[in-house]
Structures are given as structure tokens and as C-alpha cells.
DRENVEXBA-964095 format. One line per 5 residues: number of its first residue (from 1); their letters; for each residue x, y, z of C-alpha. Coordinates in nm, 2 decimals, decimal comma, always signed. Example, Ala and Ser with C-alpha at 12.3 -4.5 7.8 and 13.67 -1.06 7.14 Angstrom:
BEGIN
1 = AS = +1,23 -0,45 +0,78  +1,37 -0,11 +0,71
//
This chain:
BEGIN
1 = XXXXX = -0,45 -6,00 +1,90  -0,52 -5,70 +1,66  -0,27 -5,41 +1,68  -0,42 -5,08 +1,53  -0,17 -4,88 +1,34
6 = XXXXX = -0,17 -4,51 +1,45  -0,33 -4,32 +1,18  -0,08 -4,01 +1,06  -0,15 -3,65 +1,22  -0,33 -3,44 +0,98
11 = XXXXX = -0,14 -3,27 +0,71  -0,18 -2,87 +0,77  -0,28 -2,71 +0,45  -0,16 -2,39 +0,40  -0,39 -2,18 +0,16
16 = XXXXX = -0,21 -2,05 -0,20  -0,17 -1,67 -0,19  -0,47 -1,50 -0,39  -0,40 -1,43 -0,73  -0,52 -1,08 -0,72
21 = XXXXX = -0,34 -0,80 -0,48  -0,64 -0,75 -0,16  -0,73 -0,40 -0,06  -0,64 -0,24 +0,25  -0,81 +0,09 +0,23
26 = XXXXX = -0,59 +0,35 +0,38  -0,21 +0,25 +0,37  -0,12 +0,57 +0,56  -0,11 +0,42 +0,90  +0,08 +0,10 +0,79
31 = XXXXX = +0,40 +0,33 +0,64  +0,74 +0,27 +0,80  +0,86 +0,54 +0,58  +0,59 +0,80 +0,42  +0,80 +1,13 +0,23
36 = XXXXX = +0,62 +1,44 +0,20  +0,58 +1,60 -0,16  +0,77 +1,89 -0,20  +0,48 +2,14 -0,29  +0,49 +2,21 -0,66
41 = XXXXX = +0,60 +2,57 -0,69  +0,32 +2,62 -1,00  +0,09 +2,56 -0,75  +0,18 +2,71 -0,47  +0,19 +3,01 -0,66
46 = XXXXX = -0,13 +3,02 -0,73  -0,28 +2,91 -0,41  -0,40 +2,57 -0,48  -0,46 +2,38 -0,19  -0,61 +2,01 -0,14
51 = XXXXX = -0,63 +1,63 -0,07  -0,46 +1,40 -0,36  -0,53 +1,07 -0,30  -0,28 +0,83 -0,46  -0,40 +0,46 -0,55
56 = XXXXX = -0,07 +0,20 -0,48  +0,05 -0,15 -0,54  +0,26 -0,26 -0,27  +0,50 -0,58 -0,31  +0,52 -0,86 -0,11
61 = XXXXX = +0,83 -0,69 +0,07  +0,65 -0,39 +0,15  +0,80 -0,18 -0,15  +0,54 +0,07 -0,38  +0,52 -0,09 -0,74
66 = XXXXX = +0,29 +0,15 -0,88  +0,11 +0,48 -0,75  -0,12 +0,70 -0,96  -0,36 +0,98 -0,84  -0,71 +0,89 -0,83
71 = XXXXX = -0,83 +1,20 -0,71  -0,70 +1,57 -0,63  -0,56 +1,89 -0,82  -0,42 +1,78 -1,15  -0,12 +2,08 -1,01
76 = XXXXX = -0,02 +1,87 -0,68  -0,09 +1,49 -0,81  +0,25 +1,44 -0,98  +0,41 +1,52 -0,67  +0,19 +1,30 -0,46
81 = XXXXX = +0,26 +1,02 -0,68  +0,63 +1,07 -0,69  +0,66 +1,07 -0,30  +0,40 +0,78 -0,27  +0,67 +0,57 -0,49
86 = XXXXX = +0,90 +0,65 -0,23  +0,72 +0,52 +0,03  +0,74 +0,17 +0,24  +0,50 -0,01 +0,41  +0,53 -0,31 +0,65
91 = XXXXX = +0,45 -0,66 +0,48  +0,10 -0,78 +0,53  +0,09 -1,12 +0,57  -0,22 -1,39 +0,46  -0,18 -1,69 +0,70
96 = XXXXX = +0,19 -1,59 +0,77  +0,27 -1,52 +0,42  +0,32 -1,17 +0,26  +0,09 -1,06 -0,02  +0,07 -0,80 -0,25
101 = XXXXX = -0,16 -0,54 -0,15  -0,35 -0,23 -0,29  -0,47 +0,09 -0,13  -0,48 +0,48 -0,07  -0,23 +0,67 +0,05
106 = XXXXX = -0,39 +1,06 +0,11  -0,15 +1,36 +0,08  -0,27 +1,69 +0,22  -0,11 +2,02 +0,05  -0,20 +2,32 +0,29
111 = XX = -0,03 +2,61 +0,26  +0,14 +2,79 +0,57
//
């Protein structure tokens, strides 16, 4: 009599995180916490209004490792990057792991 051995259940392979931070576009929406600049007084002064858009690295914990202004006034962009440091983001997770993401977070400055 021949007595087949179960074969073992398949070993689930879990893909290694990428090496490279993946792009999530607009980070805006994903914020738990998103401060407002302060509106630089310089500019504020002499009407300048606009869109600065601030390029981020966010951690695997959702913290802001680096933010610099790709686009915008060169009077409001120090502010937008200051605040986007600030900022925190929910985790995004790759196959139930967190990974280090980039993307845009876009500050408005409109005067009143």
C-alpha cells in the first residue's frame, strides 16, 4: 500500500519594499494634519498672491522628511515649505507594508 505524503501549503511571498519612494500625486487629501503658512508679511504687503506647490518625502510613519517648492512665488515658497514640514500624512502601505512616498502638497495664498 503506497501512502502519499501531503505536500506542504505554499509559502506566501511577500514582495520587498521598492527601493525608491512611489509617487502619489497630490498628498493634500491624505493629511491627518496640514498647517497653513502664515502669509509672509513681505508679501502680503505687496499683494502677491498664488499657488506654491511643495514637492515632499514622506516616511514610512507618515512624517515629512523633506519639502521644497517646485513651483510658486519665490516671496510665499519658504513659508509653504516650512508648514509642509509640519505636516502628517496617513501611512501608505504596499502589500500591508508602509513605504516611503513622494508627492505635492499645493498651498493657496489669497489675500482677504
Amino acid at each position: 500500500m503506497n501512502v502519499e505524503t501531503p505536500k506542504p501549503p505554499p509559502v506566501k511571498t511577500i514582495p520587498p519594499p521598492p527601493t525608491r519612494p512611489i509617487s502619489i500625486g497630490v498628498a493634500n487629501g491624505r493629511a491627518v494634519h496640514l498647517p497653513k503658512p502664515p502669509y509672509p508679511p513681505h508679501a502680503l504687503s505687496v499683494g502677491i498672491e498664488g499657488e506654491v506647490t511643495v514637492q515632499v518625502t514622506i516616511d514610512e510613519k507618515g512624517n515629512v522628511l523633506s519639502a521644497r517648492a517646485a513651483k510658486g512665488h519665490p516671496f510665499l515658497r519658504t513659508a509653504a515649505e516650512r508648514a509642509a514640514m509640519n505636516a502628517r500624512f496617513t501611512p501608505t502601505l504596499l502589500s500591508k507594508v508602509p513605504v516611503k512616498v513622494t508627492g505635492v502638497i499645493i498651498y493657496n495664498f489669497k489675500r482677504n
